[in-house]
DSSP file (Angstrom, degrees, kcal/mol; ACC not computed):
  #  RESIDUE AA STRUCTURE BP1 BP2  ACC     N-H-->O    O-->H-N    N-H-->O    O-->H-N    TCO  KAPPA ALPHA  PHI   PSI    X-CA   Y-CA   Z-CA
    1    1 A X              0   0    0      0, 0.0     3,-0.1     0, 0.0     4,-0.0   0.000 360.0 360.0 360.0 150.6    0.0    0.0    0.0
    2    2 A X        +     0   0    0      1,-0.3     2,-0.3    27,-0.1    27,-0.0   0.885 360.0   1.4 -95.3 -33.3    1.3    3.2   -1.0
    3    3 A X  S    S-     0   0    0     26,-0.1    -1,-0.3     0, 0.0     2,-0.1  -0.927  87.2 -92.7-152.8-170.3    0.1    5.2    2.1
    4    4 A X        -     0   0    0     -2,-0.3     2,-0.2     1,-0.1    26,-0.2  -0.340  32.1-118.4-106.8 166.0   -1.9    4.1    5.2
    5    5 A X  E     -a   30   0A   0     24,-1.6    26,-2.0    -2,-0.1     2,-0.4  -0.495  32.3-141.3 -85.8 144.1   -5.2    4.3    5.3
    6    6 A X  E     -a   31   0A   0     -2,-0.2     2,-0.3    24,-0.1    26,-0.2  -0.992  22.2-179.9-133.0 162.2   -6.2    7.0    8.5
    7    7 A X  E     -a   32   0A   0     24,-3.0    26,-1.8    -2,-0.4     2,-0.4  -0.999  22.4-156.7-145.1 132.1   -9.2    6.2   10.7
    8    8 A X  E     -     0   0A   0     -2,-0.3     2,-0.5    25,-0.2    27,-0.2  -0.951  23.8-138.8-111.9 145.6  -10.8    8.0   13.5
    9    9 A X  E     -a   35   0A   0     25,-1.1    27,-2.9    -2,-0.4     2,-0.8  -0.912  13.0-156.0-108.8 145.0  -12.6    5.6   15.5
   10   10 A X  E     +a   36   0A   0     -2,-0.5    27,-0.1    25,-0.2     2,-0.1  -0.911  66.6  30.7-128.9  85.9  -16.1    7.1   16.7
   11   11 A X        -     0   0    0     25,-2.7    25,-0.2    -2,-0.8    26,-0.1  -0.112  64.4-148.5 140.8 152.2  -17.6    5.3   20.0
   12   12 A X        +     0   0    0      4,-0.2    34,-0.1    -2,-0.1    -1,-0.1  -0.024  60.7 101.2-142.3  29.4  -15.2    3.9   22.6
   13   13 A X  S  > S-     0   0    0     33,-0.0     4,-2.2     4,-0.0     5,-0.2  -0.135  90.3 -46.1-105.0-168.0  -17.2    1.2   23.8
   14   14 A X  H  > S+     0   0    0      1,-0.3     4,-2.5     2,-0.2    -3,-0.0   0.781 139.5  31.1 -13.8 -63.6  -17.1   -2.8   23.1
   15   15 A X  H  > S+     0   0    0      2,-0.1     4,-1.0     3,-0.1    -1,-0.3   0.737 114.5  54.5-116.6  -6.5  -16.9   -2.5   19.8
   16   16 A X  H >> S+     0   0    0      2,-0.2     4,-3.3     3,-0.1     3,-2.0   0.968 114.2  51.3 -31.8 -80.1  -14.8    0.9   19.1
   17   17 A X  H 3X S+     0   0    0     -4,-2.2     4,-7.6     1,-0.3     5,-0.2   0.797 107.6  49.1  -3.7 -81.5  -12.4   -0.8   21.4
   18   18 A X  H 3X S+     0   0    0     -4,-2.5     4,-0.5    -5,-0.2    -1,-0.3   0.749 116.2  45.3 -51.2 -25.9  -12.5   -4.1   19.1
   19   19 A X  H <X S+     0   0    0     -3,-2.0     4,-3.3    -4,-1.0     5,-0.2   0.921 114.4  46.1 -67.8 -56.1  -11.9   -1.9   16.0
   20   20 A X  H  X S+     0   0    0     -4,-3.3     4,-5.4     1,-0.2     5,-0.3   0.963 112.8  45.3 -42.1 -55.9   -9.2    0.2   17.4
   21   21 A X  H  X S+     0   0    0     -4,-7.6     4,-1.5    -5,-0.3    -1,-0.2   0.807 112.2  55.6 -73.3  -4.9   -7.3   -2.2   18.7
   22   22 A X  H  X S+     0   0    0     -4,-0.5     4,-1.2    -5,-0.2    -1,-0.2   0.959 119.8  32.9 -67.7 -71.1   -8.0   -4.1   15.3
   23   23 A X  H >< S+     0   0    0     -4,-3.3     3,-0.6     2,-0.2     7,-0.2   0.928 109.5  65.1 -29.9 -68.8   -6.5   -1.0   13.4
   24   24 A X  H >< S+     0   0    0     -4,-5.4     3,-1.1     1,-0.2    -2,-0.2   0.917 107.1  43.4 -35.9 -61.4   -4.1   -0.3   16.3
   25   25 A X  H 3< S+     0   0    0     -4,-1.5     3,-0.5    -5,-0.3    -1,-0.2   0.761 108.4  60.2 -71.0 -29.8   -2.3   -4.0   15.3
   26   26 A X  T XX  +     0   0    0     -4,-1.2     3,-3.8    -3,-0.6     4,-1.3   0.398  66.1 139.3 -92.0  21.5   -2.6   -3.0   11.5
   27   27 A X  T <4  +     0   0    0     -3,-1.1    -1,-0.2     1,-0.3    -2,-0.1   0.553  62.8  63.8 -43.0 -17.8   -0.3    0.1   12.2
   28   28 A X  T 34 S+     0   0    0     -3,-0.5    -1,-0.3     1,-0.2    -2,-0.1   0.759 116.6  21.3 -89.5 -13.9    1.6   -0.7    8.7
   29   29 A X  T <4 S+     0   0    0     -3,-3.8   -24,-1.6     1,-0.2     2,-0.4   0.179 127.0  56.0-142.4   7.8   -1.4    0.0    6.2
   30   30 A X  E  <  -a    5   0A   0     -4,-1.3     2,-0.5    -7,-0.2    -1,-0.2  -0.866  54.7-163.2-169.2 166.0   -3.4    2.1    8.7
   31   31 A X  E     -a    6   0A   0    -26,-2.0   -24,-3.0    -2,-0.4     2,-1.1  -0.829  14.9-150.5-112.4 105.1   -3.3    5.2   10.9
   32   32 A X  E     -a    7   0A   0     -2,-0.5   -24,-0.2   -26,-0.2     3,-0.1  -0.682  15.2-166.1-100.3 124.6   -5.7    5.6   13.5
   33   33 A X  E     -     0   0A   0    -26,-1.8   -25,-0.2    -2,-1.1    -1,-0.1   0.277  59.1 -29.1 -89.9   8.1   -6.2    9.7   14.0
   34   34 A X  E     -     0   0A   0    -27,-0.4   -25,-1.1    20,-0.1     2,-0.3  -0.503  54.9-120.3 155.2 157.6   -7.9   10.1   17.0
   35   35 A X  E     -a    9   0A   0     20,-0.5    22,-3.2   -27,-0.2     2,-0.4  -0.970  26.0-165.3-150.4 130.8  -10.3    8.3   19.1
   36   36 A X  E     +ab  10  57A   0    -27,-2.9   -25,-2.7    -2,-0.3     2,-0.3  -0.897  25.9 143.3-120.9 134.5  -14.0   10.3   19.8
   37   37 A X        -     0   0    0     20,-2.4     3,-0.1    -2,-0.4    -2,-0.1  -0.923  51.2-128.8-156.4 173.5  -16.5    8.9   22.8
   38   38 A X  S    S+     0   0    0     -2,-0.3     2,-0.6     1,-0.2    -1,-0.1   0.755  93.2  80.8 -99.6 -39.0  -18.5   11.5   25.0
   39   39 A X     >  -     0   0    0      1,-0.2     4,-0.8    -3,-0.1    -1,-0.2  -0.576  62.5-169.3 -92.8 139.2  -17.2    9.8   27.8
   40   40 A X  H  > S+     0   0    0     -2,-0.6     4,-1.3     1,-0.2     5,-0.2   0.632  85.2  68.0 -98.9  -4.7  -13.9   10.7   28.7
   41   41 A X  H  > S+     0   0    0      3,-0.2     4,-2.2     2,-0.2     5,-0.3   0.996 111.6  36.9 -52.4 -77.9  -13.4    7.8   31.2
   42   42 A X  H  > S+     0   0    0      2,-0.2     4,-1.0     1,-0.2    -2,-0.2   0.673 113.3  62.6 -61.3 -21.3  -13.6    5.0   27.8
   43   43 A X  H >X S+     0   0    0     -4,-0.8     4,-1.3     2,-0.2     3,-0.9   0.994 113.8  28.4  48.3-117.2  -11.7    7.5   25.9
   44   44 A X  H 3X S+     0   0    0     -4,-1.3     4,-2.8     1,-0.3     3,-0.3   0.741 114.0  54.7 -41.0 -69.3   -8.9    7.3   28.2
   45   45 A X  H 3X S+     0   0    0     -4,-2.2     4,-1.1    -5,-0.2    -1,-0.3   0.814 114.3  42.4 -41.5 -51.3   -8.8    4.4   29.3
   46   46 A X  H << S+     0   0    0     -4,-1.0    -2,-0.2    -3,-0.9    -1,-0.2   0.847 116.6  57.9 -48.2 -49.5   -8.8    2.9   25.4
   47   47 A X  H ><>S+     0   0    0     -4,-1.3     5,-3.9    -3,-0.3     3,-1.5   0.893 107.7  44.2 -34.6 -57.7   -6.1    6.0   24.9
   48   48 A X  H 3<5S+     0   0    0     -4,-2.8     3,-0.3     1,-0.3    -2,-0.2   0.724 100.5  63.9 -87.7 -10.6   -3.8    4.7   27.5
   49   49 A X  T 3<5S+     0   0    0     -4,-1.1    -1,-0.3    -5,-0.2    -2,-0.2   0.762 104.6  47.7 -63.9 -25.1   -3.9    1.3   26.6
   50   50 A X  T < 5S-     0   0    0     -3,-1.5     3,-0.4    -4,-0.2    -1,-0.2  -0.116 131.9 -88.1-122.6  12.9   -2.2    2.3   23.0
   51   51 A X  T   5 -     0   0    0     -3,-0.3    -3,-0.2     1,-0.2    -2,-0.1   0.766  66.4 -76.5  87.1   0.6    0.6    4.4   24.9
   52   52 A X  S   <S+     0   0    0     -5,-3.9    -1,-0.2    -8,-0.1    -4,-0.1   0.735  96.0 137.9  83.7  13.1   -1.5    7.6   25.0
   53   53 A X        +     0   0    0     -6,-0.7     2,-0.3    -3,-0.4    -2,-0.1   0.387  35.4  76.1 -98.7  -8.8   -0.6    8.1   21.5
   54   54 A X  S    S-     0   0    0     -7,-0.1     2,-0.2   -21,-0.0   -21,-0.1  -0.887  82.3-106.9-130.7 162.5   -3.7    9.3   19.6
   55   55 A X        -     0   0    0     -2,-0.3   -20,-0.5     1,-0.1     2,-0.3  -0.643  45.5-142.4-111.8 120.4   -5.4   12.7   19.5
   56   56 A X        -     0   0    0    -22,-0.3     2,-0.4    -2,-0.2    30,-0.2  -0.576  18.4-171.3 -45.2 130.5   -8.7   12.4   21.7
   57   57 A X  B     -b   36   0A   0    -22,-3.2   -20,-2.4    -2,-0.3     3,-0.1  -0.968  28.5-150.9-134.4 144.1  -12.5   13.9   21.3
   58   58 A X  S    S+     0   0    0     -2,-0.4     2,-0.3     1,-0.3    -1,-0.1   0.783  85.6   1.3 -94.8 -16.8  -15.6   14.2   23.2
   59   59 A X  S    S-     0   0    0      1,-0.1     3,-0.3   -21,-0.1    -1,-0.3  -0.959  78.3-101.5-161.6 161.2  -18.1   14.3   19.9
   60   60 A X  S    S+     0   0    0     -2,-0.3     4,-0.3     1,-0.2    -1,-0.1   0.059 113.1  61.2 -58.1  -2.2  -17.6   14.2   16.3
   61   61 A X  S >> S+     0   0    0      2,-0.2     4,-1.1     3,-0.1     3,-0.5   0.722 106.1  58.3 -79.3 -46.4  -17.9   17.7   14.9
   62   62 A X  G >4 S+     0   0    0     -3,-0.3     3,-0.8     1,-0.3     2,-0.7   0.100 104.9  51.3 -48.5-134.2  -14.5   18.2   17.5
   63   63 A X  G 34 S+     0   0    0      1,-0.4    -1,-0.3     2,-0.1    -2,-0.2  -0.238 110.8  51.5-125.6 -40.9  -12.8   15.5   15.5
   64   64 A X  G <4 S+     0   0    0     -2,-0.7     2,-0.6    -3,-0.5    -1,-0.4   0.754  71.2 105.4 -28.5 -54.8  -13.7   17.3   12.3
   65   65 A X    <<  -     0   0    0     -4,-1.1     2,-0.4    -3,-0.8    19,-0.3  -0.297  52.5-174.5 -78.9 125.1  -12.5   20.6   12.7
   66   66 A X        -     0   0    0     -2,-0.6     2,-0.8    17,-0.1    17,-0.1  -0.865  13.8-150.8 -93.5 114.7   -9.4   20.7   10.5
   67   67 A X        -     0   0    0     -2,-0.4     2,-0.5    15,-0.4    15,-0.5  -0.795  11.7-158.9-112.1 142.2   -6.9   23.7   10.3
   68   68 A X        -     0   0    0     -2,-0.8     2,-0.4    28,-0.3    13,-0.1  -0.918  22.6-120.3-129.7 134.5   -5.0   24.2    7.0
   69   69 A X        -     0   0    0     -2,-0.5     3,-0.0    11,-0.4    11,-0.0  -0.625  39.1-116.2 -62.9 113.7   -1.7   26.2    6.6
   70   70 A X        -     0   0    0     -2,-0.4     2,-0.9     1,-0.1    -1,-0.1  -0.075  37.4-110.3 -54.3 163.9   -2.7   29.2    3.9
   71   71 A X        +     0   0    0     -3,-0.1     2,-0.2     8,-0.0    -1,-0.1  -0.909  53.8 169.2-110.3 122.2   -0.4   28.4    0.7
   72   72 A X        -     0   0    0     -2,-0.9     2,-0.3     2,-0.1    -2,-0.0  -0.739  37.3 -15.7-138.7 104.5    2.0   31.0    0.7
   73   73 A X  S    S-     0   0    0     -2,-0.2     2,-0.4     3,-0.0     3,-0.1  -0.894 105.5 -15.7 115.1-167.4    4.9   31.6   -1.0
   74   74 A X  S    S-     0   0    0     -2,-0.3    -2,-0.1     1,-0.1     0, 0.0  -0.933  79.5 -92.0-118.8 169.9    6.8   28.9   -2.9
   75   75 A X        -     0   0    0     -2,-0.4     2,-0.2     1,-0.1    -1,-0.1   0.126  44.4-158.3 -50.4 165.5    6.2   25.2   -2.4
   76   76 A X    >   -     0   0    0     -3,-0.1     3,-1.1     0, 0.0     2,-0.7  -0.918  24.0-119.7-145.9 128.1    8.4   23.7    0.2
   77   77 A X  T 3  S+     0   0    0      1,-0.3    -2,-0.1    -2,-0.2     0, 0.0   0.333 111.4  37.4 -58.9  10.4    9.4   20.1    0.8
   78   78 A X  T 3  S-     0   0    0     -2,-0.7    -1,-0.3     2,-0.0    -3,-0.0  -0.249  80.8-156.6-151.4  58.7    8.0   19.9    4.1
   79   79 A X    <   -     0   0    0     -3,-1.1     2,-0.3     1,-0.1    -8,-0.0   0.457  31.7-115.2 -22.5 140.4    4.5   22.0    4.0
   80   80 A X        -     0   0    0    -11,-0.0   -11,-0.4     1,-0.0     2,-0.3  -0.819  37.2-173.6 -96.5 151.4    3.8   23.2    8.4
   81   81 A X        -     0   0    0     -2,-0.3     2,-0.3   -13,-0.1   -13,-0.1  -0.994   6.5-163.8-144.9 143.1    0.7   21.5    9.5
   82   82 A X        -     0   0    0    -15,-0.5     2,-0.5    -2,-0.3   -15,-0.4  -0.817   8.3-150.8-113.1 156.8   -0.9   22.2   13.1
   83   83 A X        -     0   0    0     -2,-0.3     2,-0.6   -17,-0.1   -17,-0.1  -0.988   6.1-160.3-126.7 140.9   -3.5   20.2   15.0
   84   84 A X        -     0   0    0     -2,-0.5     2,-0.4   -19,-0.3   -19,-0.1  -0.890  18.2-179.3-119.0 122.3   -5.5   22.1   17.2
   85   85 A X        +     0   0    0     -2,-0.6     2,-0.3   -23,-0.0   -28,-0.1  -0.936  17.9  97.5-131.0 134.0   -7.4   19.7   20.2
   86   86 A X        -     0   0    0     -2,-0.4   -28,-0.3   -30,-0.2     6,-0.1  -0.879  65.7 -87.3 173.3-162.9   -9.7   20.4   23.0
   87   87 A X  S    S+     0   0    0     -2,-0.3     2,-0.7     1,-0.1   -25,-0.1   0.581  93.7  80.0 -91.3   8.6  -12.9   20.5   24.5
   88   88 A X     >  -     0   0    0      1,-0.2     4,-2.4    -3,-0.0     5,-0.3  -0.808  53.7-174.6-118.5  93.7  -14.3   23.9   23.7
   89   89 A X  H >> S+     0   0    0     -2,-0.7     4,-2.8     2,-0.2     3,-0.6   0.994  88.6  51.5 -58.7 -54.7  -15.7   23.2   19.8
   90   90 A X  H >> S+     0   0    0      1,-0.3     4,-1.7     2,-0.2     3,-1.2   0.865 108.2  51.4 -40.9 -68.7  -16.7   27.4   19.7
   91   91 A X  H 3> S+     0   0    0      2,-0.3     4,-3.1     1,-0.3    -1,-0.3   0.790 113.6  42.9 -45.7 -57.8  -13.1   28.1   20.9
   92   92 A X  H <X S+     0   0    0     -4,-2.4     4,-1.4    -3,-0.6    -1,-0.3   0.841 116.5  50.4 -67.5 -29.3  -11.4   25.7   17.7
   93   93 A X  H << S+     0   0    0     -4,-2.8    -1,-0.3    -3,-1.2    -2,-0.3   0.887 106.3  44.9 -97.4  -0.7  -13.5   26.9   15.6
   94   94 A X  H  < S+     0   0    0     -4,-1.7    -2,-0.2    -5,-0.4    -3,-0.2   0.947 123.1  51.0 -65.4 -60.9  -13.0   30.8   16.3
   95   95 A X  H  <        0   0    0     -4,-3.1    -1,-0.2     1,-0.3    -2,-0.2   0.403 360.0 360.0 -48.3 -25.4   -9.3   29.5   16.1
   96   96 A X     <        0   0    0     -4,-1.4    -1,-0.3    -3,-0.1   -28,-0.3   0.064 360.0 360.0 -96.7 360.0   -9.4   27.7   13.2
């Protein structure tokens, strides 16, 4: 595969879990990009099983909001990209 696959997995329960950790093991042909439950107890707990390593949400518009670098200039071989995370959706998106 030429590049990984990326996956946010949406619900953090039974079968989130089983998906993630499904994904999680397939780390070479896909990318899990954040992990969304409203409770932040399965969340976390799912999180810290994987090393703490993926970007967290509490609902699925948060997991959404995307900020993109304005194109400025000439290209460059290593384009900046920021990720902007928390719990305050109004707040990311004024930021955004």
């Amino acid at each position: 595969m030429s590049s990984k696959i990326r996956i946010l997995v949406v619900g953090c329960g039974h079968m989130g879990t089983s998906h993630a950790r499904a994904y999680h093991a397939m780390s070479a042909d896909f990318e899990i990009v954040g992990l969304v439950a409203r409770g932040a107890g399965s969340r976390q707990k799912l999180n810290a099983e994987f090393g703490g390593r993926y970007a967290e949400f509490a609902d699925y518009p948060e997991a959404l909001i995307v900020v993109k670098a304005f194109e400025n200039g000439p290209p460059i071989a290593a384009p900046i990209a920021l990720r902007l995370t928390g719990p305050e959706l109004d707040v990311l998106t004024a930021l955004a």
